[in-house]
KEKE-3310 file (N, C-alpha, C; in steps of 0.2 Angstrom, whole numbers, plus 5000, padded with zeros to 4 digits):
npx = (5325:5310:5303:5303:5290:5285:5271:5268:5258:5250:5244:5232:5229:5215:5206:5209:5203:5198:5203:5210:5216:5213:5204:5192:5181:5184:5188:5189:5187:5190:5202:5213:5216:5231:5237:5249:5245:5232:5215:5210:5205:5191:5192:5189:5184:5176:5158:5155:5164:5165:5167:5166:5151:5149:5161:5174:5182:5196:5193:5180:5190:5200:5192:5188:5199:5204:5193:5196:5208:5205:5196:5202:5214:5205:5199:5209:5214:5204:5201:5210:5208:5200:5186:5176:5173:5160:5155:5157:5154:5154:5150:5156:5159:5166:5169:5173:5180:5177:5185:5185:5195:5196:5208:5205:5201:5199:5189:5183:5181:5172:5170:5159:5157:5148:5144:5144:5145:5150:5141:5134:5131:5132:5130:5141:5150:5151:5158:5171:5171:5174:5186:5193:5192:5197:5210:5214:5212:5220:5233:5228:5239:5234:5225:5234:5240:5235:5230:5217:5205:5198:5185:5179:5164:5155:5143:5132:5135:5128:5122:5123)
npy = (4544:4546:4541:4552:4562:4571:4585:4595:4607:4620:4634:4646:4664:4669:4679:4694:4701:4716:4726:4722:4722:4734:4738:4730:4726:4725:4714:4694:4682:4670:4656:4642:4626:4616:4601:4590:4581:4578:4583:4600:4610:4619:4632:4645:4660:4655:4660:4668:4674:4684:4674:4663:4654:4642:4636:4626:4626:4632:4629:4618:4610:4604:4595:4587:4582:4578:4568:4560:4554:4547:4538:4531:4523:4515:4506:4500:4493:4488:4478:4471:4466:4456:4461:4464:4475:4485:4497:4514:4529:4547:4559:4571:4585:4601:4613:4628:4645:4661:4677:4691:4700:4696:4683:4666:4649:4631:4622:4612:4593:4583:4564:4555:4541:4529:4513:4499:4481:4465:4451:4446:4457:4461:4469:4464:4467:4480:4485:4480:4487:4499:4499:4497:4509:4517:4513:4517:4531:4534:4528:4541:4552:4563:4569:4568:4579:4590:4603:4603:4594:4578:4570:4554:4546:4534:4526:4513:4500:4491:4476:4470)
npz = (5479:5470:5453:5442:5432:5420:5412:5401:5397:5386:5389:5380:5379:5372:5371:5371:5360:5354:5361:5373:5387:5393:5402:5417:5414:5399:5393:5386:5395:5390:5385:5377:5382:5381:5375:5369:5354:5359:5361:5360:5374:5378:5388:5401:5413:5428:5427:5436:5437:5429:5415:5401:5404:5396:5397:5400:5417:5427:5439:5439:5430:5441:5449:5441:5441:5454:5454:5443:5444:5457:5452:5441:5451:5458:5449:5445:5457:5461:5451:5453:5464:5462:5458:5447:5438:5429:5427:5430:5439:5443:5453:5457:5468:5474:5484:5485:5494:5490:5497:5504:5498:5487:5487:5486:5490:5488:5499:5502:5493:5488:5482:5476:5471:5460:5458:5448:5445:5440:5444:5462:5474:5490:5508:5514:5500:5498:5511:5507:5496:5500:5506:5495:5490:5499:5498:5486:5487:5495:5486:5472:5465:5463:5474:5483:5483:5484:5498:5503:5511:5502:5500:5502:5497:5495:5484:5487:5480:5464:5455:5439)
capx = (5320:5307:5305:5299:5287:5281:5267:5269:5252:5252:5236:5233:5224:5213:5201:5211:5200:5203:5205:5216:5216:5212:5200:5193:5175:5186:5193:5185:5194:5193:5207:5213:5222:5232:5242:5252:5242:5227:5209:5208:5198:5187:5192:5187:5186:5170:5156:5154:5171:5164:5168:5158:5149:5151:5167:5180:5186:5202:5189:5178:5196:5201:5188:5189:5206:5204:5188:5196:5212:5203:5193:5208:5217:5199:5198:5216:5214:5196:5201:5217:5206:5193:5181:5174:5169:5158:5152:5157:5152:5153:5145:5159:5157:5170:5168:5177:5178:5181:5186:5184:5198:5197:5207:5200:5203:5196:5189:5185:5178:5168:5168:5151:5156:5144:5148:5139:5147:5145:5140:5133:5133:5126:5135:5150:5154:5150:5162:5176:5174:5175:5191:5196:5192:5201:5218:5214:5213:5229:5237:5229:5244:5231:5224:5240:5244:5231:5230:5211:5202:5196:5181:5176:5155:5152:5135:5131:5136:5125:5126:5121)
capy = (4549:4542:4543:4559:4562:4579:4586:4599:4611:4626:4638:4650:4667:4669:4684:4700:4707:4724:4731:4720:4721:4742:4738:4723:4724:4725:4706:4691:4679:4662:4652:4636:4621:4612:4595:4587:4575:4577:4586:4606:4611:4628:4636:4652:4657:4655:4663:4672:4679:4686:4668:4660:4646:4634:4632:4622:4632:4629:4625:4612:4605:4602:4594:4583:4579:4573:4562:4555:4550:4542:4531:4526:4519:4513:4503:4498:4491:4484:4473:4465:4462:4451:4464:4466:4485:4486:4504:4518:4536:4548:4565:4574:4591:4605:4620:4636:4651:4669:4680:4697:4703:4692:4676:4662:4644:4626:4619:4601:4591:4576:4562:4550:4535:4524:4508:4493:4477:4458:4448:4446:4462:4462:4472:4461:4470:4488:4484:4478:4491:4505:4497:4499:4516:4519:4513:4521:4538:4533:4530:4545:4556:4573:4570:4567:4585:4598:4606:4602:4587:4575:4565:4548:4545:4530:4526:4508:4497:4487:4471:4470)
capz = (5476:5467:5448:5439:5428:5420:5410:5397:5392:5383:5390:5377:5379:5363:5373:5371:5358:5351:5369:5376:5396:5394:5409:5420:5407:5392:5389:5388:5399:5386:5384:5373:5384:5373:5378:5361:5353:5362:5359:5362:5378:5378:5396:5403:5422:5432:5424:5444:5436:5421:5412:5399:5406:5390:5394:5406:5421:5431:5447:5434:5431:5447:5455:5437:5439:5459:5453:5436:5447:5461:5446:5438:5454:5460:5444:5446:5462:5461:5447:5457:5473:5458:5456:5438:5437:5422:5425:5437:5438:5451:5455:5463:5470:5474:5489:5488:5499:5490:5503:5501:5494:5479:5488:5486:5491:5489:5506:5500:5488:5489:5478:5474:5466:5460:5453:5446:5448:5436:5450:5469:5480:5497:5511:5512:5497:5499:5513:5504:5491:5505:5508:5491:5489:5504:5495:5478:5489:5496:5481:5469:5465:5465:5481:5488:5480:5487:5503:5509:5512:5496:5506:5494:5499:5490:5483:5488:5473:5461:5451:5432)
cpx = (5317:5306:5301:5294:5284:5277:5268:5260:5254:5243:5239:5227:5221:5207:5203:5204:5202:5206:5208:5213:5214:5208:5195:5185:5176:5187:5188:5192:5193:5200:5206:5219:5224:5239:5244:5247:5234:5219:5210:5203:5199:5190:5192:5185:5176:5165:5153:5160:5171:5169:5163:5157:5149:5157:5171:5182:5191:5199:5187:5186:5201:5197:5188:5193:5206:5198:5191:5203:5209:5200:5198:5210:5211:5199:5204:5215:5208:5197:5205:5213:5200:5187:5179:5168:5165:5157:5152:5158:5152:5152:5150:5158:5162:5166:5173:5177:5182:5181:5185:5186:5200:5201:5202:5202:5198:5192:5188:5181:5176:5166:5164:5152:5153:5146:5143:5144:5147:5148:5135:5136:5128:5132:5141:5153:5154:5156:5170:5177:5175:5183:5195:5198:5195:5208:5219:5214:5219:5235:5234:5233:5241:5230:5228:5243:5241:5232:5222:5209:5198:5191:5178:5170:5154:5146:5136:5132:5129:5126:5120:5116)
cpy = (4544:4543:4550:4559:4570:4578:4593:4601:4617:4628:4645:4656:4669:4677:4689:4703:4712:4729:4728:4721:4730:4742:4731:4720:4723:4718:4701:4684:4672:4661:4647:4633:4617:4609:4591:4583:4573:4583:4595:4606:4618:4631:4643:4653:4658:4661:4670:4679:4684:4680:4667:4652:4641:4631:4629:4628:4628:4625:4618:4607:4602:4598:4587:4578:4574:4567:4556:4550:4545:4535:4528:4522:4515:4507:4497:4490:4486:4477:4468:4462:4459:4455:4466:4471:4485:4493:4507:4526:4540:4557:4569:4582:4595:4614:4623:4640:4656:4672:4686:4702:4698:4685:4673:4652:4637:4624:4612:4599:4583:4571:4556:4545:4531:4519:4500:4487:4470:4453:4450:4449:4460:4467:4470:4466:4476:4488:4485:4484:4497:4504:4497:4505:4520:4518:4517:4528:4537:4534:4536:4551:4565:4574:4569:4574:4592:4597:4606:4596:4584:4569:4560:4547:4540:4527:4517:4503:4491:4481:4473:4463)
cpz = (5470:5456:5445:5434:5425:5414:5406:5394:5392:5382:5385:5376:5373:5366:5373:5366:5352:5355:5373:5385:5397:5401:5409:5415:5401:5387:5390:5391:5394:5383:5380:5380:5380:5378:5369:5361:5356:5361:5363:5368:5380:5384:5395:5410:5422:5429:5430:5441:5429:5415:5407:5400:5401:5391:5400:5409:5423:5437:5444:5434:5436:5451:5449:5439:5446:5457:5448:5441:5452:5458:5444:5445:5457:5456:5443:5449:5466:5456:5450:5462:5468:5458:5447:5438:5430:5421:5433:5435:5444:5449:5460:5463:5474:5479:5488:5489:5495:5497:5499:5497:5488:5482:5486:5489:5490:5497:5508:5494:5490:5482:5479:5470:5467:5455:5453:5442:5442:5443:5457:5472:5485:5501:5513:5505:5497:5504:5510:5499:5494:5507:5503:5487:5493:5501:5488:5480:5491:5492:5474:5471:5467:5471:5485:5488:5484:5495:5508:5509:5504:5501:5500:5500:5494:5490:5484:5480:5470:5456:5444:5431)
residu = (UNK:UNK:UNK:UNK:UNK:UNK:UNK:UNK:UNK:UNK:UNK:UNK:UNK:UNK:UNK:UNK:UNK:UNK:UNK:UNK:UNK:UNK:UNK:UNK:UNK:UNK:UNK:UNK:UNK:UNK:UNK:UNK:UNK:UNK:UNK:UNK:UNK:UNK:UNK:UNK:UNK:UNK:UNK:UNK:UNK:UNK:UNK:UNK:UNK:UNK:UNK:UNK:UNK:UNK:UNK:UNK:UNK:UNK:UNK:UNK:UNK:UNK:UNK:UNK:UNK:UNK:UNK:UNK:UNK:UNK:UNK:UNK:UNK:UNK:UNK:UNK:UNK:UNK:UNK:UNK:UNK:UNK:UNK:UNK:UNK:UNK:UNK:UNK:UNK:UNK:UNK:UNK:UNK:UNK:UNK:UNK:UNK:UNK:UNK:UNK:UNK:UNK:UNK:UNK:UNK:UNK:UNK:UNK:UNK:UNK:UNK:UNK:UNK:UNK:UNK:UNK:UNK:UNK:UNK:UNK:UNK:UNK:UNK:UNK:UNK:UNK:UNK:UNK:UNK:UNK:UNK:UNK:UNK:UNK:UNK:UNK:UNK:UNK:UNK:UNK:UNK:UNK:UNK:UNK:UNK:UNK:UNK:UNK:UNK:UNK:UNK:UNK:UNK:UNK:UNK:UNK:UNK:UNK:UNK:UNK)
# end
């Protein structure tokens, strides 16, 4: 067995009000996630869901969390194969299907990274770096974790 590792947040409802859950118009769905040590973040559900759109949702953090892992292991694994990443950004994007009785599910996510390079790119590198994106979706732990497809579309890289 491999080693373990866990994650301790404390999600806290701050939107009860004065009416508390009395009915589904009564409350406001905002929430505080709180990880020790680390900055407060606003969350509340999809503004579709009667949310307030300022703030972090669960969905928003999921499509985060597959994009910021795949960048980390990307970054990782780009540096060991001699690649000097100066800047990389990605435009990732999350599908999910409500049903009609309120289900709901993911059905994939695509992530856009763009990446600008110090040095000489030509297609040999776009190559190579499709090939390292390929192992960094291998090894991100989230993507390893969900139940639909996580598709990397990477934008042709650029030098500085």
């Amino acid at each position: 067995m491999g080693l373990l590792h866990s994650y301790d947040v404390d999600v806290i409802w701050t939107g009860a009000g004065t009416e508390g859950t009395t009915g589904y118009t009564a409350y406001s769905r905002d929430h505080e996630i709180r990880v020790a040590g680390k900055p407060v973040l606003a969350g509340s559900a999809d503004a579709a869901f009667r949310g307030d759109p300022g703030r972090h949702t669960p969905e928003d953090l999921l499509v985060a969390s597959l994009s910021q892992c795949h960048m980390l292991w990307f970054l990782h694994l780009a540096g060991a194969d001699g690649f000097v990443v100066v800047d990389y950004q990605d435009r990732a994007t999350g599908t999910m299907r409500v049903e009609a009785a309120g289900h709901g599910a993911f059905t994939d996510v695509v992530l856009r990274p763009r990446v600008l390079l110090r040095g000489d790119v030509g297609p040999e590198v776009d190559v190579r770096l499709a090939e390292v994106h390929e192992r960094a979706h291998e090894h991100c732990f989230i993507a390893r974790s969900v139940n639909f497809p996580v598709r990397i579309e990477p934008v042709p890289a650029t030098a500085e």
